[in-house]
C-alpha positions in Angstrom: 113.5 110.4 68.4 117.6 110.5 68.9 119.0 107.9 70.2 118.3 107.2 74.0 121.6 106.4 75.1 122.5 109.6 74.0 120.5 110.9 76.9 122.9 109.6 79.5 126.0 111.0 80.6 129.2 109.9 82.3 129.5 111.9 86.2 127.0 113.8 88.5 129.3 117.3 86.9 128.3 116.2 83.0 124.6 114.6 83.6 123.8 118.6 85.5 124.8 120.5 82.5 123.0 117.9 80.2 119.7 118.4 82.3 120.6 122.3 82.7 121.4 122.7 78.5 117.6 120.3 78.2 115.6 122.5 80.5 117.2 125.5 79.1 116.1 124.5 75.3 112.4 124.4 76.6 112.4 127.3 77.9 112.1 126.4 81.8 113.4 128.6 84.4 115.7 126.7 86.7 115.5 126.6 90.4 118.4 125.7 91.7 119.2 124.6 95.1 123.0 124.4 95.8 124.1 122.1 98.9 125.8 124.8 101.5 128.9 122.8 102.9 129.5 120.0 100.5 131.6 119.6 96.9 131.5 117.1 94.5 134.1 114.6 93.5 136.3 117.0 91.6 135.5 119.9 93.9 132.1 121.1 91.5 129.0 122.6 92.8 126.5 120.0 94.0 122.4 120.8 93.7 119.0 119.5 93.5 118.0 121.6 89.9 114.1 122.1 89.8 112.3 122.8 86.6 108.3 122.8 85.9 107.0 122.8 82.8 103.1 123.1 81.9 100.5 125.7 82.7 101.1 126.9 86.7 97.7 127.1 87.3 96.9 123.2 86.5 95.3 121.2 89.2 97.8 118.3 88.7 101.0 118.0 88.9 103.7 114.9 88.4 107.1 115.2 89.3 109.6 113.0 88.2 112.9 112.7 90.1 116.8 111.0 90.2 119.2 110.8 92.1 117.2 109.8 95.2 119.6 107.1 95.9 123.4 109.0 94.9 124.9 106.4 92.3 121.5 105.8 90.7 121.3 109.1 89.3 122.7 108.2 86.3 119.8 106.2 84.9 117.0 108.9 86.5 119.3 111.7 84.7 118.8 109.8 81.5 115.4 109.4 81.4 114.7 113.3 82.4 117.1 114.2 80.2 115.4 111.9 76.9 112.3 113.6 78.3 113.2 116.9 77.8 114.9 116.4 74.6 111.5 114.9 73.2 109.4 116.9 71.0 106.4 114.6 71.0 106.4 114.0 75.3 106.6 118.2 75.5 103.9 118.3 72.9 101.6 115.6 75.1 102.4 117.3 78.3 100.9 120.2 76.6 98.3 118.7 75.5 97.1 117.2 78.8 97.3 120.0 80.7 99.2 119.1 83.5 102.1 120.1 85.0 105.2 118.6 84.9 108.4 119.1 87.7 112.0 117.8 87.0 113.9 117.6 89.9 117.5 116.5 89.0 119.8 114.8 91.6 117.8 114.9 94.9 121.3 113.0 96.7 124.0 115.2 94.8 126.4 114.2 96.9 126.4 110.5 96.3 125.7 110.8 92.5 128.8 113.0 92.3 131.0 110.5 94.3 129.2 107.3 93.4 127.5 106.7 96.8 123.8 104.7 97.1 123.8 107.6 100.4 124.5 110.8 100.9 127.4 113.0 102.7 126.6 111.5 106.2 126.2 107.9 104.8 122.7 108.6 105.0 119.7 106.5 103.0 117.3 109.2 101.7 114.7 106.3 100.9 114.8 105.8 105.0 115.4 109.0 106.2 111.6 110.4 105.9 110.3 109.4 109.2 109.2 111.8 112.4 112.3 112.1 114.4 110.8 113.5 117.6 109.6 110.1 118.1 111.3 107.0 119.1 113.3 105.1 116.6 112.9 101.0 117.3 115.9 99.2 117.3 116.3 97.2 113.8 117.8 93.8 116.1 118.2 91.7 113.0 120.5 94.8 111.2 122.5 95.0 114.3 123.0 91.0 114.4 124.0 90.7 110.5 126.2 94.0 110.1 129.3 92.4 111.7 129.1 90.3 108.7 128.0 92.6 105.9 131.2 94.8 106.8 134.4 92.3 107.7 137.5 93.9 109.0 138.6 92.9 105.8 137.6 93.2 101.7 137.2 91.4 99.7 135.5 89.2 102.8 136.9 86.2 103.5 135.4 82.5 102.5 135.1 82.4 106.4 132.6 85.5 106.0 130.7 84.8 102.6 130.5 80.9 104.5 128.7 82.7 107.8 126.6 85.1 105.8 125.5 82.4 103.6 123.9 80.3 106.8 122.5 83.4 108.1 120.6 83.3 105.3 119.8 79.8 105.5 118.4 80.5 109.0 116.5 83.5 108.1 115.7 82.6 104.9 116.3 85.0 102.0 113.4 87.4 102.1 113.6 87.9 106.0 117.6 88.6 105.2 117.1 91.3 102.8 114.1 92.5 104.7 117.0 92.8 107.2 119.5 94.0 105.4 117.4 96.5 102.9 115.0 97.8 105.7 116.7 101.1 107.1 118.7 101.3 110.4 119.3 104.3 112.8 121.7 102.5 115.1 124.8 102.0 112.9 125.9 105.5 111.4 128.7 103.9 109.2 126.3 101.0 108.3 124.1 100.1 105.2 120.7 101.6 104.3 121.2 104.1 107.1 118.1 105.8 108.1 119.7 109.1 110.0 119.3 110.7 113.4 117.1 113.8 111.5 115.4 115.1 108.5 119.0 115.6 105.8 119.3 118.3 103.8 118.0 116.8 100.8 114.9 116.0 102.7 114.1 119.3 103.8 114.4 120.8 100.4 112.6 118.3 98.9 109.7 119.1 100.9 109.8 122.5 100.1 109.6 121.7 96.2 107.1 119.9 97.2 105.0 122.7 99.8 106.0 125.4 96.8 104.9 123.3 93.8 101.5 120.9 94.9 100.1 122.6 97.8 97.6 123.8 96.1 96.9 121.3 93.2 94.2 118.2 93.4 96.2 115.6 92.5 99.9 114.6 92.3 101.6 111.7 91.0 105.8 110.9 91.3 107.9 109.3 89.3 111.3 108.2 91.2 113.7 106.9 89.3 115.9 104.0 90.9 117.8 100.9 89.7 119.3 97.8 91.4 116.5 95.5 92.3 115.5 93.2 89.3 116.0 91.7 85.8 118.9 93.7 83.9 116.6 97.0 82.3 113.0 95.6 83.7 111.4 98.6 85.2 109.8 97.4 88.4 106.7 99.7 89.5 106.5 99.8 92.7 103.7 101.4 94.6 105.6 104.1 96.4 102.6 105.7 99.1 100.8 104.2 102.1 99.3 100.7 102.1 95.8 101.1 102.0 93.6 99.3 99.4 93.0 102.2 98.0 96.3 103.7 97.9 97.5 100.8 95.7 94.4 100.3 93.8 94.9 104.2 92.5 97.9 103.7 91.7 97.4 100.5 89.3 94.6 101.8 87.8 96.7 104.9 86.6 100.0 102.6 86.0 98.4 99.1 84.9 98.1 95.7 87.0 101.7 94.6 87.3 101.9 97.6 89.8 103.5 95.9 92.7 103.5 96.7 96.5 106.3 95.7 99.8 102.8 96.1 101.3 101.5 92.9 100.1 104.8 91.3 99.4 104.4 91.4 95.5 108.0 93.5 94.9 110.8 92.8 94.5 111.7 95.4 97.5 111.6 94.4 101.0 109.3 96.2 103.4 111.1 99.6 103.7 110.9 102.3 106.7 111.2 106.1 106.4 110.3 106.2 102.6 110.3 109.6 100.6 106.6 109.4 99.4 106.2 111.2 102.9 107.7 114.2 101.7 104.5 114.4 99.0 101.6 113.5 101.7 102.8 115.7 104.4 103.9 118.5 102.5 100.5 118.5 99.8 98.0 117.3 102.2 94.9 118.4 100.2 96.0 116.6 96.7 95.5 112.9 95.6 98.6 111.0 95.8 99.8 108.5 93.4 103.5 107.4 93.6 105.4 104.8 91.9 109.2 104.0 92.1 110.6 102.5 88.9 112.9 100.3 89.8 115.2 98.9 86.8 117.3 95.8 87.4 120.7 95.9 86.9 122.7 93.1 88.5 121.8 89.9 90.7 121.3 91.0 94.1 124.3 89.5 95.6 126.4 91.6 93.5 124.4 94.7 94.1 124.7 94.3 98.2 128.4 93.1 97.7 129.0 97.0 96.0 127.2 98.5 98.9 129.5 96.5 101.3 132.6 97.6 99.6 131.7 101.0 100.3 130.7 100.8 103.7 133.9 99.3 104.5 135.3 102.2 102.8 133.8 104.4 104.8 135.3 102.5 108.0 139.0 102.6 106.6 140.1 105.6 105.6 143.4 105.1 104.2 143.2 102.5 101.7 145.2 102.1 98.1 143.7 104.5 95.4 143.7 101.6 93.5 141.4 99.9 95.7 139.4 102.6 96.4 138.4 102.9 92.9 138.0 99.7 91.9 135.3 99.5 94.9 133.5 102.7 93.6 133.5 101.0 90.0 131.9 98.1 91.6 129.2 100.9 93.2 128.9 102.3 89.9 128.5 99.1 87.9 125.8 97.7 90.0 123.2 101.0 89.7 124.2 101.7 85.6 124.7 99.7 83.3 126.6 101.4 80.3 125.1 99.4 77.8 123.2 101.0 74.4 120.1 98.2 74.9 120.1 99.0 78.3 119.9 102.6 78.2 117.7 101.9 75.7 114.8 99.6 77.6 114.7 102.4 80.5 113.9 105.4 78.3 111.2 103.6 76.5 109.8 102.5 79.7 110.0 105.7 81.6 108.3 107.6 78.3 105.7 104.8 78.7 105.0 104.9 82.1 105.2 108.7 82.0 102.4 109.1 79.2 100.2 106.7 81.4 101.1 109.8 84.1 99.6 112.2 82.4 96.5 110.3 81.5 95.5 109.4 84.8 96.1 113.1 85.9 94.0 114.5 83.1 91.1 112.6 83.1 
């Protein structure tokens, strides 16, 4: 096998044609599902690219996706991409019988212009959730935002001092809980949930009705970094909170499988989470999801970047000079352009992927 940093690519535009050229050398027709009013960074085309590879007919059916969260597409890219290029994983897929779905860059938008959210500042990972019902009030968001986004950046010592014995009071896990849950009240705020499904959403439950409707069993893959040790891949049970739910999914993906549910993650309790695009939209298959979560940078510094920005979004005219170096922070604390790091992820993704297709086949 090449080498895996190879696999990776530099912007949204570069890591599309990599994943386009990789599908394209297997063979797989590409479905491509181009955003209707939005560009990318340098005014490119921005889509969610869906290929299946595999016999149709197969009962099972994993998908593996990026991009889910903007900015972290560019490990998920990677991965799909080292995936695709790798004779011995098409070989096994083959071998097991089970179909496999790609879907690159489920948040175009935000990988294209280094964003955790998408064009309306919206948190895929909270934006699954039944809208014609009422949304409750996240209090302990709406009492911490006026310190997560000062008037000024960098914050002040004042700030950091006042946001530091919030967290004293808390204590740190109610904080993040807080901070990392999902929102509906604050638009321009952090881990925004939305006011309805986003466009990203609604396709991704059509992949999803078009795709595994009518197969058994499904397990997912999403790709994410930012919570962890620098290239650990966290799996996190990614599904409802049943017993069985989670016990499924660590007999497929081994015991260090980890759950918000129980408190074992690393990942707060979390509202509005994508896995409902899979159960709704399937109903009749088995679900088994996982998000692998690969740490990049304490979690200070990975909140800080996701400050900048949403201060960014509050102040529109600001230095391009400072506007980039926040961005850079964004893009720092979700990738890692580092050879071992790039490394440790595509060795655990082909990993955990392999222990995919086992579960599904057997």
């Amino acid at each position: 096998m090449r080498d895996p940093a190879a696999a990776f690519s530099a912007s949204y535009a570069e890591a599309r044609a990599r994943f386009l050229a990789a599908a394209g050398a297997r063979n797989l027709a590409v479905e491509s599902h181009v955003h209707p009013s939005v560009r990318g960074a340098n005014g490119e085309a921005l889509a969610m690219d869906v290929a299946v590879a595999g016999p149709p007919d197969s009962g099972a059916l994993l998908v593996l996706t990026s991009a889910m969260h903007g900015a972290e597409g560019f490990c998920g890219s990677g991965c799909q991409v080292a995936l695709l290029e790798d004779d011995a994983w098409a070989a096994a897929v083959a071998q097991a019988g089970v179909a496999v779905g790609y879907v690159h860059a489920v948040n175009p938008h935000g990988f294209s212009h280094l964003a955790r959210t998408n064009e309306s500042n919206v948190d895929l990972n909270r934006n699954f959730r039944d809208f014609s019902l009422p949304i409750p009030r996240n209090e302990a968001y709406l009492r911490v935002d006026p310190l997560l986004v000062p008037p000024d950046w960098p914050p002040s010592a004042a700030n950091e001092a006042a946001l530091q014995a919030l967290g004293r009071e808390l204590g740190e896990r109610a904080l993040q809980a807080a901070i990392t849950g999902g929102q509906c009240d604050r638009p321009d705020g952090l881990f925004f949930g939305g006011k309805a499904p986003a466009w990203s959403n609604l396709i991704l439950r059509a992949v999803f009705t078009k795709y595994g409707a009518q197969r058994r069993c499904i397990a997912w893959i999403d790709f994410h970094t930012g919570l962890g040790p620098p290239g650990h891949g966290e799996r996190i049970h990614m599904g409802d909170g049943d017993d069985a739910s989670i016990d499924r999914a660590r007999r497929m993906y081994g015991v260090d499988v980890t759950s918000y549910h129980d408190g074992s993650s690393t990942s707060a309790p979390i509202s509005g989470v994508s896995y409902r695009a899979a159960v709704e939209s399937c109903p009749r298959a088995e679900f088994t999801g996982i998000a692998l979560e690969f740490g990049t940078l304490p979690l200070k510094q990975v909140i800080d970047a996701l400050r900048g920005d949403a201060w960014l979004r509050r102040h529109a005219d600001v230095p391009a000079d400072k506007r980039a170096a926040i961005k850079r922070a964004v893009r720092d604390a979700f990738y890692l352009d580092r050879p071992d790091w790039k490394a440790m992820l595509v060795g655990q993704a082909r990993a955990t992927a392999l222990q995919a297709l086992k579960g599904l086949s057997t």
